[in-house]
Structure formats: C-alpha cells, structure tokens
N, C-alpha and C positions, 0 to 999 in steps of 0.2 A: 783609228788611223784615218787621216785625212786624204780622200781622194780625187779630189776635185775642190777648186779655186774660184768663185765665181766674182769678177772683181766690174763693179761700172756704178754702185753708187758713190756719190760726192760725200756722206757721212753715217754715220753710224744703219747698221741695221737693224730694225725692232720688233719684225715678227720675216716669220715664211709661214707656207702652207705648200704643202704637194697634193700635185694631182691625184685623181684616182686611178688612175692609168701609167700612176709613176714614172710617168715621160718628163714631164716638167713640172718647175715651181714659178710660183709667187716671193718676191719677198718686197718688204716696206721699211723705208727708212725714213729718217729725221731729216735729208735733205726733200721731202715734200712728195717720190715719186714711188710706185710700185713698179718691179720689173718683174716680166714673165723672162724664163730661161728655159733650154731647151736644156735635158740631163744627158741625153743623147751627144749633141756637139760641144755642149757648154758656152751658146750663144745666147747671149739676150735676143730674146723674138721683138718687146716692145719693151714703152717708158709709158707708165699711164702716168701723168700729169695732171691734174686742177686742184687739190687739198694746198688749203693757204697756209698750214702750219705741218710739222712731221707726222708721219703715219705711225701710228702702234699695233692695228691688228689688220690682217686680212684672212678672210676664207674663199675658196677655190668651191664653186657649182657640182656637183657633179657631171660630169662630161665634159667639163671642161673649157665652158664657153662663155663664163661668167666670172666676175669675182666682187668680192664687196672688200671695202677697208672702210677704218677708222679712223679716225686723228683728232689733234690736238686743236684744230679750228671745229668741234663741234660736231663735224657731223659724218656720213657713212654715203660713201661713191659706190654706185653698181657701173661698173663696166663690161664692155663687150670684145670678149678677145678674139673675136671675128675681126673687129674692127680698130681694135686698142681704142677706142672712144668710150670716155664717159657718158653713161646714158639718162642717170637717175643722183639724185642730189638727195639723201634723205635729212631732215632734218628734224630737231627736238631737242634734243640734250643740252644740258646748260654748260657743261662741260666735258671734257674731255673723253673720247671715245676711246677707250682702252679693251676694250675687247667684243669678239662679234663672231658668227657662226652663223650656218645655212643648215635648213630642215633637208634632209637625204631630199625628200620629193621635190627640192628648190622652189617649194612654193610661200615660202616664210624665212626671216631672219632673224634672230636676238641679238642684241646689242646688250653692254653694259658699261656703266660711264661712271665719271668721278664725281656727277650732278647726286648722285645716291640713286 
C-alpha cells in the first residue's frame, strides 16, 4: 500500500537510499538532480544539482550529512547536506557509474561501473 507521494523530479527515477534515522530520503533521477525529502512533511529539503548526464545510484553517510551518487557522465559527487553543495568531483571510470555505496565508518566508498 502506497502511502506517501513524493512528486518534484522532471523525469524518471533510478535509485533512493534512506537515511539511518528514517527521517529522510535521497532519490536520483535521469533528469540530472538528487533530491533530499523530508518523510516527516513530505517536502523536498534540497536539489543537488552539477552531474551532466542522469543519476543511477546514490548512498546516504551515516548521520546524515553526506551523500555520494553516480551517473551516466562518468563520475561520483559527494555532497554536503549542511549546505546542498557539491563538495568532491570523483573521477576514473570510463563509463557509466551504476552503482555505489559508503563504508558504516564513512571513511571509504565503492563504486561499480559499466567500464568492467
């Protein structure tokens, strides 16, 4: 059963991730942007913005004050949800960044891509 409606991106969606404090989510879509939401009011908090092609994976920091995604331009954004600002660019893959994940200690990341 569907209980909640979260509506504000421009086109499809291709990943979420929830917090650990089940307050909010992440999600990512093919129009370019990641939105944080509150689960609480069911408001978009922010629009992280700068990947030049659609998003397919993101993971949530623990605590809640970080997030990474992937996409179809290649590479993995760390943002700051203090600030909704892109803080980190990483870059390597040859192609597309299709999935990605954060070590509990948030002191590392794994990516996995379509480069093999």
């Amino acid at each position: 059963k569907m209980t909640h409606k979260l509506q504000g991106h421009s086109d499809g969606v291709s990943c979420c991730a929830v917090f650990t404090d089940e307050t909010h989510i992440v999600s990512g879509s093919r129009d370019k942007t990641i939105k944080v939401w509150n689960l609480e009011t069911c408001r978009q908090i922010h629009t992280l913005e700068g990947h030049t092609a659609g998003v397919i994976c993101c993971a949530v920091f623990y605590g809640g004050t970080r997030v990474i995604s992937g996409s179809y331009d290649k590479t993995i954004k760390l943002w700051n949800l203090e600030t909704g600002k892109e803080t980190h660019t990483f870059r390597g893959h040859t192609g597309a960044v299709n999935c990605c994940t954060v070590f509990a200690d948030g002191t590392r990341v794994v990516s996995g891509s379509w480069d093999k």
